[in-house]
N, CA, C and O atoms as CSV, one atom per row, in Angstrom:
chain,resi,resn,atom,element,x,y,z
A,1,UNK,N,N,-4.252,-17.090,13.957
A,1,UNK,CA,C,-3.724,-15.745,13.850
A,1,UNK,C,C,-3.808,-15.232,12.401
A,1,UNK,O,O,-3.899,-14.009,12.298
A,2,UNK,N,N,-3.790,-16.055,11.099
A,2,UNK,CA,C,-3.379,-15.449,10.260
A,2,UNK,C,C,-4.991,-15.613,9.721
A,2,UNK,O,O,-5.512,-14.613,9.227
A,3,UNK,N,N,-5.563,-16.529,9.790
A,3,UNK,CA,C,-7.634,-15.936,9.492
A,3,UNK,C,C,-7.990,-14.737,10.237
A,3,UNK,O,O,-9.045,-14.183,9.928
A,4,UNK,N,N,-7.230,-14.220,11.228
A,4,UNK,CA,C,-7.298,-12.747,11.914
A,4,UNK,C,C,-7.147,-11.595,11.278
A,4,UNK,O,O,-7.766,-10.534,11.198
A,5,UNK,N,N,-6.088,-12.098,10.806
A,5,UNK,CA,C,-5.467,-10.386,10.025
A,5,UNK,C,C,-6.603,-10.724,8.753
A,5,UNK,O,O,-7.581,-10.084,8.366
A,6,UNK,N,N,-6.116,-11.786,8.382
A,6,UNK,CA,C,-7.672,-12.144,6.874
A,6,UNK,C,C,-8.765,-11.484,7.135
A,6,UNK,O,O,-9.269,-10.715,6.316
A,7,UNK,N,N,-9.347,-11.753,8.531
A,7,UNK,CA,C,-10.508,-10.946,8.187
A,7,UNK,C,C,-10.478,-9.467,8.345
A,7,UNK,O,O,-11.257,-8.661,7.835
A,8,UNK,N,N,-8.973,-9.112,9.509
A,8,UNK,CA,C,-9.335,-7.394,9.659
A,8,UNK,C,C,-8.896,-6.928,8.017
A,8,UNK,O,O,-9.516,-5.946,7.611
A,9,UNK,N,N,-7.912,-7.529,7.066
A,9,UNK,CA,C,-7.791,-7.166,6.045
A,9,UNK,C,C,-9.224,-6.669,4.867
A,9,UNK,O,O,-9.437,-5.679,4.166
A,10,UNK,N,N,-10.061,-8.124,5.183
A,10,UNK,CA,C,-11.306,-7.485,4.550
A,10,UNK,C,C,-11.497,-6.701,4.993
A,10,UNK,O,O,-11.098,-5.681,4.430
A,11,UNK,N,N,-12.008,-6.587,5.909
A,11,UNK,CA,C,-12.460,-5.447,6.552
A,11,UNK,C,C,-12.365,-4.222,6.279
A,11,UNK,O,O,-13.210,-3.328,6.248
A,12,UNK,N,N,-10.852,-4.243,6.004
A,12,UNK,CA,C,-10.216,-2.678,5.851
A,12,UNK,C,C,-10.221,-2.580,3.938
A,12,UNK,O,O,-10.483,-1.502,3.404
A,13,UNK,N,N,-9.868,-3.968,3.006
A,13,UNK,CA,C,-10.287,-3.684,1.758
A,13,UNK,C,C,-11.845,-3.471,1.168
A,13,UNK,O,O,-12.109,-3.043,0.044
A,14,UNK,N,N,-12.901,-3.909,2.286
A,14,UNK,CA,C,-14.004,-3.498,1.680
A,14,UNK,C,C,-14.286,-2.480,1.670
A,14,UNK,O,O,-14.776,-2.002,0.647
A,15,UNK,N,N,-14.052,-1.560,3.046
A,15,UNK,CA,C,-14.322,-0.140,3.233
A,15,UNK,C,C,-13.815,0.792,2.478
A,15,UNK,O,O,-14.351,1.845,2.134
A,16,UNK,N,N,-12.602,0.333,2.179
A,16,UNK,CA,C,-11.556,1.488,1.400
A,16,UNK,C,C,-12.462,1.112,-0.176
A,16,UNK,O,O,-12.942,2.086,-0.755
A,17,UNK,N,N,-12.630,-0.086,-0.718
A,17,UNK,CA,C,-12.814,-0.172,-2.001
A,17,UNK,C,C,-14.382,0.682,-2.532
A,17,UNK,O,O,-14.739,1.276,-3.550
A,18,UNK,N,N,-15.082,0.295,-1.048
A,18,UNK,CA,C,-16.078,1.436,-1.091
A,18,UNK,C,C,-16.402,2.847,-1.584
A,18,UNK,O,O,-17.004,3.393,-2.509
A,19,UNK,N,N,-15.689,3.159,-0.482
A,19,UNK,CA,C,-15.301,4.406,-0.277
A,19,UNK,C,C,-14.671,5.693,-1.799
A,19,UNK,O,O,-14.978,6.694,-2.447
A,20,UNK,N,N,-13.344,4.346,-1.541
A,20,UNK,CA,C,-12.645,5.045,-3.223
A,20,UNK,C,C,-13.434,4.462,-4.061
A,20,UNK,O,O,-13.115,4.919,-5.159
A,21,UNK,N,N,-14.292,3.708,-4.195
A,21,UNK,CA,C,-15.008,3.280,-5.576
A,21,UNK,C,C,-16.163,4.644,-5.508
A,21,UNK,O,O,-16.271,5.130,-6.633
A,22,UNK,N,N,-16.832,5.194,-4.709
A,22,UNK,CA,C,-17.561,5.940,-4.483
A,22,UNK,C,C,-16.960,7.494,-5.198
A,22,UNK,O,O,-17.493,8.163,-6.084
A,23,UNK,N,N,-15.853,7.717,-4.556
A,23,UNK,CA,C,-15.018,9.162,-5.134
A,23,UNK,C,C,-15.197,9.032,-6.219
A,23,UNK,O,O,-15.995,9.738,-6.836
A,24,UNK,N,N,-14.085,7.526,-7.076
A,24,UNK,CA,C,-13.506,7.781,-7.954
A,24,UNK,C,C,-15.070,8.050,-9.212
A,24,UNK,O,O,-15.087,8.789,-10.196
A,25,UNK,N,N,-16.088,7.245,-8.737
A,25,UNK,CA,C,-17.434,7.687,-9.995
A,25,UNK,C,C,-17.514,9.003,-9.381
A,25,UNK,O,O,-17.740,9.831,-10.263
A,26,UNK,N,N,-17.425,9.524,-8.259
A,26,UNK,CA,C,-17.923,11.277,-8.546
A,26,UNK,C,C,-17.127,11.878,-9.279
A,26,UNK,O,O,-17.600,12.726,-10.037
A,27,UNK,N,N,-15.680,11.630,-9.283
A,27,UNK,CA,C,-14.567,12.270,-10.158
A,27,UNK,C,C,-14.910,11.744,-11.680
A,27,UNK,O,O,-14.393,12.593,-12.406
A,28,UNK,N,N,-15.390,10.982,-12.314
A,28,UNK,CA,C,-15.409,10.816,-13.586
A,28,UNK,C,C,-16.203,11.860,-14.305
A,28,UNK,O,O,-17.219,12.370,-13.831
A,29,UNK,N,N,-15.942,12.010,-14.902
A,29,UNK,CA,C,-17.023,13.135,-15.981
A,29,UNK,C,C,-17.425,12.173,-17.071
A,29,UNK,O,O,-16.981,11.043,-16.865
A,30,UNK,N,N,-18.375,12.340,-18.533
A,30,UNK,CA,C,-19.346,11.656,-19.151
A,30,UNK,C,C,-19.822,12.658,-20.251
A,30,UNK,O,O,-20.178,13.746,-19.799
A,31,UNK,N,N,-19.888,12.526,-21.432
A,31,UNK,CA,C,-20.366,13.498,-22.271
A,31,UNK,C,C,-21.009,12.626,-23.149
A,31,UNK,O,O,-20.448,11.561,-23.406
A,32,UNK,N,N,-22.118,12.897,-23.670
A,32,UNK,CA,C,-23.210,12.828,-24.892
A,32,UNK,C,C,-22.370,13.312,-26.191
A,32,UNK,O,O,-21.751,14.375,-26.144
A,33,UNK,N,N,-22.367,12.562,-27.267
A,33,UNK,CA,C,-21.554,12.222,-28.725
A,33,UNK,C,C,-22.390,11.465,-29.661
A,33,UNK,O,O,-22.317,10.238,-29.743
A,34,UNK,N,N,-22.985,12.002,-30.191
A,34,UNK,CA,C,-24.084,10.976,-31.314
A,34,UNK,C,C,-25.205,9.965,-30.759
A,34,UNK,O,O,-25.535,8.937,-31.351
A,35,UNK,N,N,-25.584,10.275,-29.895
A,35,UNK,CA,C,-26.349,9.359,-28.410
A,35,UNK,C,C,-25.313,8.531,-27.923
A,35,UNK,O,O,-25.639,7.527,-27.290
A,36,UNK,N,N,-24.265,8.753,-28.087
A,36,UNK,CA,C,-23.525,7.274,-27.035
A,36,UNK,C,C,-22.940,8.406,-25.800
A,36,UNK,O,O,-22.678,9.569,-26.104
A,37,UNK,N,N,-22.758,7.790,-24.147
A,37,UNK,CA,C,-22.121,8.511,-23.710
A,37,UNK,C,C,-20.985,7.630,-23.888
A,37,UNK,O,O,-20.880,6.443,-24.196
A,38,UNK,N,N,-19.738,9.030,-23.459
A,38,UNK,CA,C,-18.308,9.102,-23.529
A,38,UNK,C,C,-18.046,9.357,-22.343
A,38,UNK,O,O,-18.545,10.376,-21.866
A,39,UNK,N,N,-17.264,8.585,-21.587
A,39,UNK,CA,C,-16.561,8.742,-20.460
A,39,UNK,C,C,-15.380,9.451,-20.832
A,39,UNK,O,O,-14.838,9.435,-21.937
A,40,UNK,N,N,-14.884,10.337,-19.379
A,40,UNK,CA,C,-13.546,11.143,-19.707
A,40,UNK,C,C,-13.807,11.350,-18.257
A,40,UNK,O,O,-14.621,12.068,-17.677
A,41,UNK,N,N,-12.454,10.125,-17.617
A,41,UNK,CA,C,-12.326,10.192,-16.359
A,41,UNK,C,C,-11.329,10.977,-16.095
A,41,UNK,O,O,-10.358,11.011,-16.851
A,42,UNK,N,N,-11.413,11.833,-14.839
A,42,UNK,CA,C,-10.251,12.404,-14.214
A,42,UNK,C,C,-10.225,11.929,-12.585
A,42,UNK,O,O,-10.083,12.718,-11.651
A,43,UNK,N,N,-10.366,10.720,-12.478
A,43,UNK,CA,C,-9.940,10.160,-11.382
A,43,UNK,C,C,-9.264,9.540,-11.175
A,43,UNK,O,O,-8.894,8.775,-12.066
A,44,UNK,N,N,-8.536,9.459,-9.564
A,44,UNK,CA,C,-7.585,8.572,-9.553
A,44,UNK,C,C,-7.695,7.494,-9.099
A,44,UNK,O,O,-8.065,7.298,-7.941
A,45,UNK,N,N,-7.274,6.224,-10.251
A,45,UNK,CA,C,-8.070,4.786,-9.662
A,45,UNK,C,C,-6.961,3.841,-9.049
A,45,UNK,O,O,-7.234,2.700,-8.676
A,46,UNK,N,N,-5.701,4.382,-8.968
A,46,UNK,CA,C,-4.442,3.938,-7.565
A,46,UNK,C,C,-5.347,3.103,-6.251
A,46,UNK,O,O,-5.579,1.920,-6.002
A,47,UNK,N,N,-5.730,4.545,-5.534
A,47,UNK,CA,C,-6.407,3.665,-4.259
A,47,UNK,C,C,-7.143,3.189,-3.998
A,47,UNK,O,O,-7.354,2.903,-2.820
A,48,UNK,N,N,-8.050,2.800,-5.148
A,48,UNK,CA,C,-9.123,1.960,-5.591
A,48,UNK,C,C,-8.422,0.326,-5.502
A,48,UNK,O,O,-8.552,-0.674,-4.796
A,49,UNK,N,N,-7.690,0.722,-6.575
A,49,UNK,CA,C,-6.651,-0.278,-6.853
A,49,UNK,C,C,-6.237,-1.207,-5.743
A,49,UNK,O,O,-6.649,-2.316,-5.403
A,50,UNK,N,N,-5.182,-0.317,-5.228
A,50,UNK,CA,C,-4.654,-0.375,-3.750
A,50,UNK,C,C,-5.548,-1.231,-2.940
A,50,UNK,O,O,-4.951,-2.140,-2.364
A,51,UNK,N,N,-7.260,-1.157,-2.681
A,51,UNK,CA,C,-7.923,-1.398,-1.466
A,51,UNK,C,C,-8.213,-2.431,-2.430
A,51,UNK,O,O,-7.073,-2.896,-2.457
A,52,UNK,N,N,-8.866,-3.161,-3.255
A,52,UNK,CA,C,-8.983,-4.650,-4.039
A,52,UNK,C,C,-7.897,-5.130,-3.779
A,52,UNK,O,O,-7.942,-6.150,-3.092
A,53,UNK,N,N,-6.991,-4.796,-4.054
A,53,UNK,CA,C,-5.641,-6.108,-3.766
A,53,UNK,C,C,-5.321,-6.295,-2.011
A,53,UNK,O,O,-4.760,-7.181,-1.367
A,54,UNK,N,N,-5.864,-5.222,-1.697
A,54,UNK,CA,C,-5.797,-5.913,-0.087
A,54,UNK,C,C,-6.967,-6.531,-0.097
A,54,UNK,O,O,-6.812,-7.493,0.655
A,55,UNK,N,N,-7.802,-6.538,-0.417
A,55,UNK,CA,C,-9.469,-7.234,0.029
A,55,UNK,C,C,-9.041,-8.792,-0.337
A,55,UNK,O,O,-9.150,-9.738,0.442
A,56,UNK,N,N,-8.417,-8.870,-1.986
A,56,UNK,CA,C,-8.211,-9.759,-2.617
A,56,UNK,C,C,-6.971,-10.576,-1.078
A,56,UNK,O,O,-7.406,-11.424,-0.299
A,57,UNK,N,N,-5.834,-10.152,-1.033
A,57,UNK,CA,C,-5.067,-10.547,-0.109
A,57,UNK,C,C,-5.571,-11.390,1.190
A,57,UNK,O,O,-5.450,-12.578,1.487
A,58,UNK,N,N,-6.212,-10.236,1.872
A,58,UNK,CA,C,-7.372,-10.684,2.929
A,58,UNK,C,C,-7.886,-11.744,2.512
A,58,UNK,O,O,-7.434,-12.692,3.154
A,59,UNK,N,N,-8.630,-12.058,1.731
A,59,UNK,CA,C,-9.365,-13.309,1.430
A,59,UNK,C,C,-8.351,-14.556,1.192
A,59,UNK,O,O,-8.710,-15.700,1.472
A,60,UNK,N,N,-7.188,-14.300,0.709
A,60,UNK,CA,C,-6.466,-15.311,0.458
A,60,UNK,C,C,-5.658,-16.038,2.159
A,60,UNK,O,O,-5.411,-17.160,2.599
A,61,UNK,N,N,-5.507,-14.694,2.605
A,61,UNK,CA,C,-5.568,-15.486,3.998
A,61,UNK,C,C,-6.151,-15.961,5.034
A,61,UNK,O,O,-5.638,-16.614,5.942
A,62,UNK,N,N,-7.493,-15.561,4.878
A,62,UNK,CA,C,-8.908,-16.378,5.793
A,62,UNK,C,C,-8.675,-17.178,5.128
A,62,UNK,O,O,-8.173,-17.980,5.916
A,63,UNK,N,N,-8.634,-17.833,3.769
A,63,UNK,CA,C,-9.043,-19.365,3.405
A,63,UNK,C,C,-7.666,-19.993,3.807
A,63,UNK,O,O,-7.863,-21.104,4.298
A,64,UNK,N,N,-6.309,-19.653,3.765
A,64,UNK,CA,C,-5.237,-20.285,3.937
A,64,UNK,C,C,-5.261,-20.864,5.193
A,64,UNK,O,O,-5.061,-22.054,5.439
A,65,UNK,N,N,-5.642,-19.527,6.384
A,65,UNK,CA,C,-6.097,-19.572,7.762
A,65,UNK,C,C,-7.338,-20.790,8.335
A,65,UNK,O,O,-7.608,-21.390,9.376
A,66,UNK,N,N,-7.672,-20.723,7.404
A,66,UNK,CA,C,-8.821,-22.413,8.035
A,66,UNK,C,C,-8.629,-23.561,7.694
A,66,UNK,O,O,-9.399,-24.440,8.081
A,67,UNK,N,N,-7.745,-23.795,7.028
A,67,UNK,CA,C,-7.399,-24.849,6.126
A,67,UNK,C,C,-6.065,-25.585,7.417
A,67,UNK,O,O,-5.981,-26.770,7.739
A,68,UNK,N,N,-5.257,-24.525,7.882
A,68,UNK,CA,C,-4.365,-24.739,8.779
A,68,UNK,C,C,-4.457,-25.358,10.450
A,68,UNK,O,O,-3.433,-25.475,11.123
């Protein structure tokens, strides 16, 4: 049962980390400064956040889950 939720957890942290990893680079902006670029993000990296620590989670319970 608990390698179950492990894997629907990946499941649900890969998509989300996707997803919000995808937004959050369209939301960043980037400017040219002496040839270097400069990042100047205005995104929000919460549910980015949010979906890695479930992915991370998830994984910790598929391996706990086979071991059992």
């Amino acid at each position: 049962m608990q390698r179950t939720i492990g894997i629907i957890l990946v499941i649900i942290g890969a998509i989300g980390t996707l997803i919000t990893g995808m937004q959050a680079m369209q939301d960043s902006e980037t400017f040219s400064l002496f040839g270097l670029d400069i990042g100047v993000s205005s995104a929000n990296w919460t549910p980015l956040i949010i979906s890695v620590v479930i992915l991370i989670i998830g994984v910790v319970m598929m391996r706990s889950g086979k071991r059992a």
